[in-house]
C-alpha positions in Angstrom: -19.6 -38.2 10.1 -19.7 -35.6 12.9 -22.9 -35.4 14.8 -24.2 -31.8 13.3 -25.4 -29.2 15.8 -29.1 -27.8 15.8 -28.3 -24.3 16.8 -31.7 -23.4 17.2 -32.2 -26.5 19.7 -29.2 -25.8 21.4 -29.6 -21.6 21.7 -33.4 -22.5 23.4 -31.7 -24.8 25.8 -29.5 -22.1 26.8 -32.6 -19.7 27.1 -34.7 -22.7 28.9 -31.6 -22.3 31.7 -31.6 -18.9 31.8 -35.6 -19.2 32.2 -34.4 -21.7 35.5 -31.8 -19.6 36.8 -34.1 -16.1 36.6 -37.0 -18.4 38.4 -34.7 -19.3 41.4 -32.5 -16.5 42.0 -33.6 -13.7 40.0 -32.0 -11.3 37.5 -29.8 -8.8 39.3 -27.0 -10.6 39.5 -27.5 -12.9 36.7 -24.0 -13.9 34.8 -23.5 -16.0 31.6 -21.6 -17.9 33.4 -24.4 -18.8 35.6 -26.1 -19.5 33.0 -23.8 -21.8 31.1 -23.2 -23.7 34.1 -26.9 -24.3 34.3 -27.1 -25.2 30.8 -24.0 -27.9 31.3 -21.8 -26.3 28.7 -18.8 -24.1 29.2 -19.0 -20.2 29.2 -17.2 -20.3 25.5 -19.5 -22.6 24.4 -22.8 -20.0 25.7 -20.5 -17.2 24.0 -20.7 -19.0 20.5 -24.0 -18.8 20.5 -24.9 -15.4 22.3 -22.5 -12.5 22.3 -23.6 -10.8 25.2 -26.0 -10.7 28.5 -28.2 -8.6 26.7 -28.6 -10.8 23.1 -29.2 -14.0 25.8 -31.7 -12.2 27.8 -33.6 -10.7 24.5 -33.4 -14.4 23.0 -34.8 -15.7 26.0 -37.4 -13.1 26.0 -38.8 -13.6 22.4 -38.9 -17.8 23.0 -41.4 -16.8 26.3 -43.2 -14.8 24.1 -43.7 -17.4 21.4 -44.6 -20.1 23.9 -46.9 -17.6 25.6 -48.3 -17.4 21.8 -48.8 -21.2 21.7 -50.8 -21.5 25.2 -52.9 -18.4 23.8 -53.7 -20.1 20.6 -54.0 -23.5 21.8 -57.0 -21.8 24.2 -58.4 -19.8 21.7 -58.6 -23.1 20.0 -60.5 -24.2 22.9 -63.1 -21.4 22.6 -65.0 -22.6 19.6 -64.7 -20.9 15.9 -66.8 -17.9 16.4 -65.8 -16.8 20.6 -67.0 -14.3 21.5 -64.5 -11.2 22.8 -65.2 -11.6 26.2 -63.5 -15.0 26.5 -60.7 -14.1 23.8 -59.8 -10.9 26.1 -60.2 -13.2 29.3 -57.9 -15.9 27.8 -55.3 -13.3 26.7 -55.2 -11.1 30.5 -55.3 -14.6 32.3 -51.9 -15.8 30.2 -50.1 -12.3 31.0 -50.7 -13.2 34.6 -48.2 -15.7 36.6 -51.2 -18.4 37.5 -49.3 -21.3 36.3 -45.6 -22.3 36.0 -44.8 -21.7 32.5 -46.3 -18.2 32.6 -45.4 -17.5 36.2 -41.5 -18.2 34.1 -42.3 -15.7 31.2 -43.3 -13.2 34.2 -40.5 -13.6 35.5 -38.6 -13.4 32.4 -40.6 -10.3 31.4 -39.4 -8.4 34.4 -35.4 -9.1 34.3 -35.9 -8.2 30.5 -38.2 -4.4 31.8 -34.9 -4.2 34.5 -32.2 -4.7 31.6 -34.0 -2.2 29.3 -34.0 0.4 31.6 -30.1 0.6 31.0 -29.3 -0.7 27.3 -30.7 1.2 24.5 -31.6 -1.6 22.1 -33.2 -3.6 25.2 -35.2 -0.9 25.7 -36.2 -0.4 21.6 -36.8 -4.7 21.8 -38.8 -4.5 25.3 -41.0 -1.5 24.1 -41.7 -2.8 20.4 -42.9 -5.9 22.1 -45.2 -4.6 24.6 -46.7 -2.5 21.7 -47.6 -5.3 19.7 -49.5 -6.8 22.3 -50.7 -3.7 23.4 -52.6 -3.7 19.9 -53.8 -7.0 19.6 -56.0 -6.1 22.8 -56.8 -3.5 21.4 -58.0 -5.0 17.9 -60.3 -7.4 20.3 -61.3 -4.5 21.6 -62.1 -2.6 18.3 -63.8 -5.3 16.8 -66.3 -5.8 19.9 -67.3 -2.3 19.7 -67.5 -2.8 15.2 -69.8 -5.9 16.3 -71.9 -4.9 18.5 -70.8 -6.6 21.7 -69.8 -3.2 23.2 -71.5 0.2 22.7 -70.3 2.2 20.2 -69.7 5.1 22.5 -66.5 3.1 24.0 -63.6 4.2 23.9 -61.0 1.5 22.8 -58.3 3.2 23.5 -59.3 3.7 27.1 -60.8 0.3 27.3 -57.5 -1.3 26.2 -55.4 0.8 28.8 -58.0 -0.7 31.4 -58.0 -4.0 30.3 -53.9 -4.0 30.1 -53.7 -2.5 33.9 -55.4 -5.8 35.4 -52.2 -7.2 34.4 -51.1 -5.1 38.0 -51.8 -8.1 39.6 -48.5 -9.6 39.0 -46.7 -8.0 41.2 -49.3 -8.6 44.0 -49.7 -12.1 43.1 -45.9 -12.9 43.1 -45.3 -11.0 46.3 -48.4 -13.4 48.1 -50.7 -10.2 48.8 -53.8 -11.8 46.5 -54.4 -15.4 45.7 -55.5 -16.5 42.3 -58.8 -17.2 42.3 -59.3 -13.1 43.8 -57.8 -12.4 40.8 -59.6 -14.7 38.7 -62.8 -13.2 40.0 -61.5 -9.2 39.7 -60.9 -10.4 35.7 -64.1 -11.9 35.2 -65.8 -8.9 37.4 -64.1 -6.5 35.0 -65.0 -8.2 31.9 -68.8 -8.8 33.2 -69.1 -4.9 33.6 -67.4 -3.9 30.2 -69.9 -6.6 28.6 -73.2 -6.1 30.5 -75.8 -4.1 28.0 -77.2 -0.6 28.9 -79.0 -1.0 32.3 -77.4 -3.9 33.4 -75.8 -4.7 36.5 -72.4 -6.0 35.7 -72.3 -8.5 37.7 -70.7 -11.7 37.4 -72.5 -13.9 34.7 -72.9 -17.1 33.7 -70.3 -16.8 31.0 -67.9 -15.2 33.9 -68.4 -17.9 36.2 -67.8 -20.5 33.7 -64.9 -19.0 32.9 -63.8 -18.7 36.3 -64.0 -22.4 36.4 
């Protein structure tokens, strides 16, 4: 009997090469020939399977974001059944950041997927759908601190989610060798410390922070 294809298997492989390709060169000039050649298969056989640059790059895309849901889960995992919001916030900002190869990839992934929506439409309608979905699962950790009493009611989440979300800056300045990790590490934690610390307190790196930061 003929060996039957698992499409699914062999569609990730092709994104898994695209992943490679986008880590070494980049996306500007990225071709499906490129990255069929990568993927050891012939340019007809990447077209079967994607008809386009821009279903190959959104494919790609959606894989990073479900193995960026994975690491997420398997840390929350980590974190006990009850964790407190601190450490599920600080878990979700430090996998957005590129502080280890598989999400230094989806990084990199994330931003030849922003530079392809800026010129296709339904890129763009993917890209921004995506990055609103996250946008509100911060901001449901957020909500629920404030409903439990772990930050004061007077909060605004709203704001407090936008802050949260712009640490995320540091990509740029950590791919581009201007910060290390471990100064961005400790700007996290130093966010989180303050947003956390009760009326009158100083804000300052904690216990909690500093095991965290370890």
């Amino acid at each position: 009997m003929p060996k039957q294809v698992d499409h699914r298997e062999r569609r990730e492989t092709i994104a898994r090469a695209l992943w490679r390709v986008v880590e070494r060169r980049g996306a500007t000039h990225l071709t499906m020939r490129e990255v069929a050649q990568e993927a050891g298969i012939s340019l007809g056989q990447l077209q079967h399977y994607f008809g386009s640059r821009a279903q190959l790059l959104s494919f790609a895309m959606d894989l990073a974001g479900e193995q960026s849901a994975l690491r997420v889960g398997r840390e929350m995992g980590a974190l006990g059944e009850r964790p407190h919001p601190r450490e599920v916030l600080r878990v979700m900002l430090v996998e957005l950041l590129p502080l280890h190869p598989d999400a230094r990839a989806t990084s990199r992934m994330s931003a030849a997927y922003v530079l392809e929506a800026l010129h296709d439409e339904e890129v763009h309608a993917r890209a921004r759908d995506g990055l609103l979905r996250g946008r509100a699962m911060v901001e449901q950790v957020v909500r629920q601190a404030v409903a439990d009493g772990h930050l004061a009611a007077d909060r605004d989440p709203v704001v407090e989610t936008d802050l949260l979300l712009a640490l995320t800056g540091f990509t740029t300045l950590l791919e581009l060798d201007v910060v290390g990790p471990a100064a961005v590490l400790t700007a996290v934690d130093r966010h989180l410390d303050r947003l956390f610390a009760p009326p009158g307190g100083t804000g300052g790196t904690g216990a909690a922070g500093r095991a965290a930061a370890g």
